[in-house]
Every structure is written in structure tokens, then in C-alpha cells.
DOVEX-47667 format. One line per 3 residues: number of its first residue (from 0); their letters; for each residue x, y, z of C-alpha. Coordinates in nm, 4 decimals. Each point is the difference from the previous one (the first is absolute). Layout:
NUM> a> X Y Z  ...
//
This chain:
0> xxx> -2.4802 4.0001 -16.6283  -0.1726 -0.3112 -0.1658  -0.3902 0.0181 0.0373
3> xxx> -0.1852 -0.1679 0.2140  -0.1024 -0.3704 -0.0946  -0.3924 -0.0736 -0.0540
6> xxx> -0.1666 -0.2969 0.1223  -0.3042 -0.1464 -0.0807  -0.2158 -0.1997 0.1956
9> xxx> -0.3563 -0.1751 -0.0647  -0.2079 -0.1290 0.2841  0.1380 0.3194 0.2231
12> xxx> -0.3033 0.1017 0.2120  0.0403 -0.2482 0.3009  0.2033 -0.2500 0.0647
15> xxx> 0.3438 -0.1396 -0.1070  -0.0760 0.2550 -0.3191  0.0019 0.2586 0.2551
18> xxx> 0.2973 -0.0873 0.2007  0.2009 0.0113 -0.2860  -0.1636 0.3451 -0.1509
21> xxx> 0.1275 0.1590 0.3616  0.3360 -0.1657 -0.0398  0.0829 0.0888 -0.2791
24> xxx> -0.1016 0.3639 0.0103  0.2603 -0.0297 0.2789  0.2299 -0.0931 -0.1579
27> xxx> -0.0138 0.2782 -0.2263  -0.2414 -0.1353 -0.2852  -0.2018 0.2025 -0.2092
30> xxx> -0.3616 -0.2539 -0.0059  -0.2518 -0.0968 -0.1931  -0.2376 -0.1520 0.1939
33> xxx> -0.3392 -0.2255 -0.2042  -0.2670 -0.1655 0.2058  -0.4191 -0.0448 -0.1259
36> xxx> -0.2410 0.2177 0.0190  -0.1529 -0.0672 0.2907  0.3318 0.0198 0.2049
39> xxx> 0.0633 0.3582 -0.1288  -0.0409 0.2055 0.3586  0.2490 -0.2947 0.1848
42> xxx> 0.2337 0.1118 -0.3217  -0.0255 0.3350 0.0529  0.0962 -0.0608 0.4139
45> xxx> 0.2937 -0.1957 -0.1291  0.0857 0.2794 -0.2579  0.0101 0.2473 0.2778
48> xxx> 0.1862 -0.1957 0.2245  0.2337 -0.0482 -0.2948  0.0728 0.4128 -0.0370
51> xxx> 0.0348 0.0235 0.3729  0.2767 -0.2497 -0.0350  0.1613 0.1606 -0.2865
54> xxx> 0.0044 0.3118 0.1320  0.1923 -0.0921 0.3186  0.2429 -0.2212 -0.1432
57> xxx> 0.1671 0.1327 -0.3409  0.0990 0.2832 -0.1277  -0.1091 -0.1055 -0.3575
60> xxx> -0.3097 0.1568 -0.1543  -0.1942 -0.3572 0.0808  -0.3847 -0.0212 -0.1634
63> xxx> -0.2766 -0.2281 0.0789  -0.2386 -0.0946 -0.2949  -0.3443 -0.2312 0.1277
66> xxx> -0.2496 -0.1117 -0.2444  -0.2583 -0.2912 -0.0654  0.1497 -0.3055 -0.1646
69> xxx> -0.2095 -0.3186 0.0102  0.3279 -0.2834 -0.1313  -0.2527 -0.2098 -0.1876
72> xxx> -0.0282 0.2668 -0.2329  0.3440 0.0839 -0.1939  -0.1016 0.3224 -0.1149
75> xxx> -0.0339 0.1427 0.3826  0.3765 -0.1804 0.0511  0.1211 0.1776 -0.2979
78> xxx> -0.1793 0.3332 0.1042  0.1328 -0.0248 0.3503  0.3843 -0.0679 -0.2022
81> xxx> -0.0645 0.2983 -0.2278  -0.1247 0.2204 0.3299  0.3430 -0.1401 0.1610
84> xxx> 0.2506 0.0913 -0.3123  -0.1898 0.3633 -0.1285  -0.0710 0.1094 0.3540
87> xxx> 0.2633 -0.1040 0.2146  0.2716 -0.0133 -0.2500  0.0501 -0.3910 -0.0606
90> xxx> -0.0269 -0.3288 0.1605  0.2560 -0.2125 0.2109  -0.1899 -0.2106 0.1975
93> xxx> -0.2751 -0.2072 -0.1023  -0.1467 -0.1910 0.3334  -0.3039 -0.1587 -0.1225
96> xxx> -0.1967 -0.0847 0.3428  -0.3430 0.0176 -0.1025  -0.1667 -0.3420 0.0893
99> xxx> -0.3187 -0.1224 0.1266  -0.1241 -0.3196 0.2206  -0.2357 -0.2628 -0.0971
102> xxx> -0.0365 -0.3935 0.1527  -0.2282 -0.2643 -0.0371  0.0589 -0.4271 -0.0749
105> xxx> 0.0591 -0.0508 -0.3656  -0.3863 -0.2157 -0.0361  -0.1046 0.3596 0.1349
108> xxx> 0.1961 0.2774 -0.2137  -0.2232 0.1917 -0.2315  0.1361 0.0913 -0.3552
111> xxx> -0.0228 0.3720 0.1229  0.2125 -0.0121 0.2944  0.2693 -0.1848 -0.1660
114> xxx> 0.0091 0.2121 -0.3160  -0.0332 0.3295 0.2579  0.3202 -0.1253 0.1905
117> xxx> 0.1501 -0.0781 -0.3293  -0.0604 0.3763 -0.1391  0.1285 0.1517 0.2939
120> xxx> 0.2601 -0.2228 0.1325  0.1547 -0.0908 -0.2766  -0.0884 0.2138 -0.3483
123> xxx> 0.0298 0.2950 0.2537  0.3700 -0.0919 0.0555  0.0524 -0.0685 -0.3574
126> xxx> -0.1455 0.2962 -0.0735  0.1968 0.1880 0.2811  0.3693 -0.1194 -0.1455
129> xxx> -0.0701 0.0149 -0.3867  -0.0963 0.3501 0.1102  0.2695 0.1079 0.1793
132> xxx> 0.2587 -0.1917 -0.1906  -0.0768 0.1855 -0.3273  0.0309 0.3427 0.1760
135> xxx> 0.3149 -0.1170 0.1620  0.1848 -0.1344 -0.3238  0.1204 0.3705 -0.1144
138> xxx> 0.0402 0.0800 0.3025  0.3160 -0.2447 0.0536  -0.1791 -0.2495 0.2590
141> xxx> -0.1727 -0.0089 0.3315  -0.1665 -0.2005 0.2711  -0.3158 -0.2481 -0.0540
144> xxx> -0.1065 -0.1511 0.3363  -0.3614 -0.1729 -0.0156  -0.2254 -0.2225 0.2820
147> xxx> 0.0310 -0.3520 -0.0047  -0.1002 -0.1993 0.3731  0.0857 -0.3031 0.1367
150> xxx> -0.3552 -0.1534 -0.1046  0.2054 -0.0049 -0.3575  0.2614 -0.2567 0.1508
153> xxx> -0.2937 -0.2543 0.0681  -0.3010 -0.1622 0.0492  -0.2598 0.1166 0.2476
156> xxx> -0.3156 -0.0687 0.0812  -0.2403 0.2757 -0.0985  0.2756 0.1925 -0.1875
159> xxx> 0.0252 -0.1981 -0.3482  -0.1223 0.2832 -0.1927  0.2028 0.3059 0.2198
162> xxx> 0.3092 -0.2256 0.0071  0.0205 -0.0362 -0.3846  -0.0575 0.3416 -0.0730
165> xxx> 0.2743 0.0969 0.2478  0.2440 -0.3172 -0.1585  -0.0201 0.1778 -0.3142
168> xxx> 0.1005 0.3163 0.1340  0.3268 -0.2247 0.0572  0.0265 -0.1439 -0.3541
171> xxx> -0.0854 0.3926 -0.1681  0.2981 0.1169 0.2654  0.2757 -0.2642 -0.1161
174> xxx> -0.0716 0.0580 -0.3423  0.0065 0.3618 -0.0296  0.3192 -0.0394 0.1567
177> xxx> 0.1402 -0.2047 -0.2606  -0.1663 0.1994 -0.2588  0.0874 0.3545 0.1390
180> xxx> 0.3101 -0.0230 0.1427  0.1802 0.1276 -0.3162  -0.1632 0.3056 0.0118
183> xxx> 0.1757 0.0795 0.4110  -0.3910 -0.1102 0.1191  0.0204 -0.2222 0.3024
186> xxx> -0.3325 -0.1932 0.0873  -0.0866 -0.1426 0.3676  -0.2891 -0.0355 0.2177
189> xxx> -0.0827 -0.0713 0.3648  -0.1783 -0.2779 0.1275  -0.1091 -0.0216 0.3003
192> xxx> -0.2138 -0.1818 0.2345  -0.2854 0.1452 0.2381  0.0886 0.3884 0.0580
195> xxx> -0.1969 0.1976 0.2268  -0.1949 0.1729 -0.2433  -0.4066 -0.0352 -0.0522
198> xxx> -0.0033 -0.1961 -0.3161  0.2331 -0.2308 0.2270  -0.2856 -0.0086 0.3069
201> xxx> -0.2721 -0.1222 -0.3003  0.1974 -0.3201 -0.0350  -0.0753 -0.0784 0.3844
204> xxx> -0.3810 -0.0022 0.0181  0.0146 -0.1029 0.3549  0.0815 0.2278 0.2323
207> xxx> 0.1855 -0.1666 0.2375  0.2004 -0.1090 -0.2569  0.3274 0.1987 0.0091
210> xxx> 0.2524 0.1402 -0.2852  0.2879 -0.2579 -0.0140  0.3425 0.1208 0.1445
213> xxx> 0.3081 -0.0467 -0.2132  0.3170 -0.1713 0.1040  0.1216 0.3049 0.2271
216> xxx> -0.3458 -0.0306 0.1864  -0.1168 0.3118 -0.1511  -0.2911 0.0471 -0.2106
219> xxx> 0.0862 0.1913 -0.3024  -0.0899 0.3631 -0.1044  -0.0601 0.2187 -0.2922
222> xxx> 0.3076 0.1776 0.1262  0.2276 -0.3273 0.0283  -0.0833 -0.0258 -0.3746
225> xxx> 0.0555 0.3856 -0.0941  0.3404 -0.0464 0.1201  0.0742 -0.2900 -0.1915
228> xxx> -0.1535 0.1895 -0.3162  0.2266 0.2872 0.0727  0.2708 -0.2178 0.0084
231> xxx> -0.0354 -0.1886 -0.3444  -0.0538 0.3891 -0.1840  0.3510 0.0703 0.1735
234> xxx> 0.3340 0.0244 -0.1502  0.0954 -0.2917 0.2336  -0.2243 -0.2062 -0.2022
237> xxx> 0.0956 0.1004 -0.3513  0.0733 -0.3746 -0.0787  -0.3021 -0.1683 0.1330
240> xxx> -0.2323 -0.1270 -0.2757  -0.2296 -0.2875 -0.0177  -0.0485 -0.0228 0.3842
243> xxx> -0.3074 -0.1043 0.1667  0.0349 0.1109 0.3725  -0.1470 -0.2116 0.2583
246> xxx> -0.0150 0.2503 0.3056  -0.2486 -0.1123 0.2405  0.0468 -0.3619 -0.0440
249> xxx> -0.1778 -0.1604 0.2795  0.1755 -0.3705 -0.0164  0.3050 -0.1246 -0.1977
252> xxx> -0.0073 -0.0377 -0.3500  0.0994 -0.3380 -0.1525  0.1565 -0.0974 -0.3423
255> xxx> 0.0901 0.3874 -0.1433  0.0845 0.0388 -0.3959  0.2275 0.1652 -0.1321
258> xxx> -0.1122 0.1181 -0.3687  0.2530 0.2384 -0.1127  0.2693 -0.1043 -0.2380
261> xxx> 0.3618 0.1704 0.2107  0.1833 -0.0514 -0.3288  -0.2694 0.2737 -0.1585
264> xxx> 0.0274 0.3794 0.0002  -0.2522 0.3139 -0.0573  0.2041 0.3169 -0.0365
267> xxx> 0.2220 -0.0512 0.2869  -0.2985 -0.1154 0.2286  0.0295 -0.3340 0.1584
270> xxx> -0.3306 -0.2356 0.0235  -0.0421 -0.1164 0.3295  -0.2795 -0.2314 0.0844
273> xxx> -0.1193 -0.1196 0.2948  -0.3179 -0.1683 0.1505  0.1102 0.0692 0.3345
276> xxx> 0.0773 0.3759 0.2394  0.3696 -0.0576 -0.0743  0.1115 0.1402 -0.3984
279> xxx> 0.2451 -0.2550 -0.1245  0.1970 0.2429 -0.1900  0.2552 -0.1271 -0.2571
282> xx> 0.3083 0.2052 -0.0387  0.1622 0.0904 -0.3588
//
């Protein structure tokens, strides 16, 4: 029997972060869950919830690790990796949630809030892959999926700081997909737009204001994006690399670009790349 596969996952206390923690323990995950200080009793709920789940639905000898890990700072990343590989037996899955809110008109930004989005948003991504990627190298591959939004795709008002922090999240994913593809690593994140989570609610300061519905008139959930995490870390999606998954779109997109060369190859994976919900996935 092959052991269980361990998944790690920043940003896990509430949340999309915790929506996929309780997925994937369902799916019969070993986790690693990282999340600040301050969020350390939410973590520990979502760490119990997490045993409950292995317990009832594998027959695998399933743990669940939960420890501080502030993604600004890449020696808590690498600790929460190291806790991940010596405690838990390895890593698989890297899903690199952890991301904060901040908005304000660009003749308004302070230095600090930019450079605070910056450290989390995007070195705490960075961080997160080069992380798991080096554990994952000897280990013959494994699954990178990071957070990206649609306030990456384009200009809002309010949002120029957030949305470049979350673009680059975009521009980190492609490349590490070029770069790591090689090594059996594929590299994708999600990017949605309003979920129904309360970092989502801060972006709507007036009450009456309500969380836009996608195209299905629904509003999306941390669930709705657990299930599309739980889908990329599947064998079904052993060839999807480079993708930057549009779930919750709330109006059509316009003018998608392909980057992605279909004439290129990384150890048998294919680069897909899409700016869309749909993969455009060339065939070799």
C-alpha cells in the first residue's frame, strides 16, 4: 500500500485556506496546515476538523501537523516545509493561499501598505513554491497551486496596489511552470473574483452592497474553490501546468493569451495556458 500523500497549505485557519485543508484531509491527505500567530486557535479548530475527517474517510494512517507561519518570512515557509517532510513523511501538495487585503487610490497608498501586500502576496508565494519545489525535486514531482484573483487581470479603482500583488502571483505561476516542469512539478493557481469569505466582505464597505454573483447566478464559496483545488492535485490533472483558473468570473473576459509555446515539452508534461476558466490544452 503506497502512503498517504501530504499536503501543505498556508493561509489554512478560515477561509478558502480552510476549505481546502477539510478537502483534502478528505480526500485522504496527510496536512500541514501554516497560518500567523494570532490565527493559531481558528488553526487548531481547522486541525481538528481535519482528524475528524481523516478518521472517517481512509483507512491510511492520515496525520495533521498545524503551526505558525507568517509567508513574509521564508524561514517560517521553510520551517512549515521541513515540519511537512520530517513529520508527515514528505510533501505533494504545495497550495500557497495565504493572502491579505489592502485598498486605497494610488495619490493615497502609503509605502507600508504596498510593501506589506507585496511581502505577503507575493514574496509569500515565492517563498511558498521555491520551498516546496526544492523538497519536491527528489522526490520525483508534485503539485504547486498558489492565489492569484481577478483584481490581477485589471485595473480597478481602489485595488492598484492588491491587484499587482495578485498579477504577479500570475507571472511567478507561469514561470515556475516553465522552469519546473522538467522536474514532473506542475504549477497553477486560482483566480477568482468575490468569494464569500470575510476578507471578500472588506472589499464592500457598504453594507447594502452585495457579493457579486458569477455567471450561474451563484455567489462563489470557499468550497466551490476546494473542489477545484482538489481537482488540479488529481491524477486527472497530471498535465495541467501554467494555468491561471478564472472560477468565479463575474462577466466575460475579452481578448485571452495564450503564452505557452505547444511545440515545447517538460518531461512529458504539456504547458497549457489560459487567461480564461476553460484550459486550452495542446495535445502531443
Amino acid at each position: 500500500m503506497q502512503p498517504p500523500q501530504v499536503a501543505v497549505i498556508t493561509g489554512a485557519a478560515q477561509g478558502i485556506g480552510r476549505a481546502i485543508a477539510l478537502s483534502l484531509a478528505s480526500h485522504g491527505y496527510s496536512v500541514a496546515l501554516g497560518d500567523i500567530s494570532s490565527n493559531q486557535q481558528r488553526l487548531k479548530q481547522v486541525a481538528d476538523e481535519c482528524i475528524e475527517l481523516q478518521k472517517s474517510n481512509s483507512t491510511h494512517d492520515l496525520k495533521t501537523y498545524y503551526g505558525a507561519c507568517d509567508v513574509s518570512i521564508e524561514s517560517q515557509v521553510e520551517s512549515l516545509v521541513e515540519a511537512a517532510v520530517n513529520q508527515l513523511g514528505g510533501i505533494d501538495v504545495m497550495v500557497a493561499n495565504a493572502g491579505i487585503y489592502g485598498a486605497a487610490p494610488l495619490l493615497e497608498i502609503s509605502d507600508e501598505l504596498f510593501d506589506r501586500l507585496y511581502a505577503v502576496n507575493v514574496k509569500g508565494v515565492l517563498y511558498s513554491y521555491r520551498a516546496a519545489a526544492k523538497a519536491m525535486i527528489p522526490r520525483g514531482g508534485g503539485r504547486i497551486i498558489g492565489a492569484s484573483s481577478m483584481a490581477g487581470m485589471s485595473g480597478h479603482p481602489n485595488h492598484g496596489a492588491y491587484g499587482c500583488s495578485k498579477s504577479s502571483v500570475r507571472t511567478l505561476t507561469q514561470t515556475a511552470a516553465r522552469e519546473w516542469g522538467r522536474y514532473n512539478i506542475t504549477v497553477n493557481a486560482y483566480a477568482p473574483g468575490a468569494v464569500d469569505t470575510n476578507m471578500s466582505k472588506l472589499s464592500f464597505v457598504e453594507p447594502s452592497i452585495k457579493l457579486p454573483i458569477d455567471l450561474t447566478s451563484k455567489i462563489t464559496s470557499p468550497e466551490d474553490i476546494a473542489g477545484l483545488v482538489a481537482f488540479l492535485v488529481s491524477p486527472a490533472a497530471k498535465n495541467i501546468t501554467g494555468t491561471i483558473d478564472h472560477y468565479s468570473t463575474p462577466h466575460p473576459m475579452n481578448n485571452y493569451n495564450r503564452t505557452g509555446n505547444p511545440n515545447r515539452r517538460w518531461n512529458n508534461h504539456v504547458l497549457i495556458s489560459t487567461e480564461s476558466s476553460i484550459a486550452y490544452k495542446y495535445n502531443v
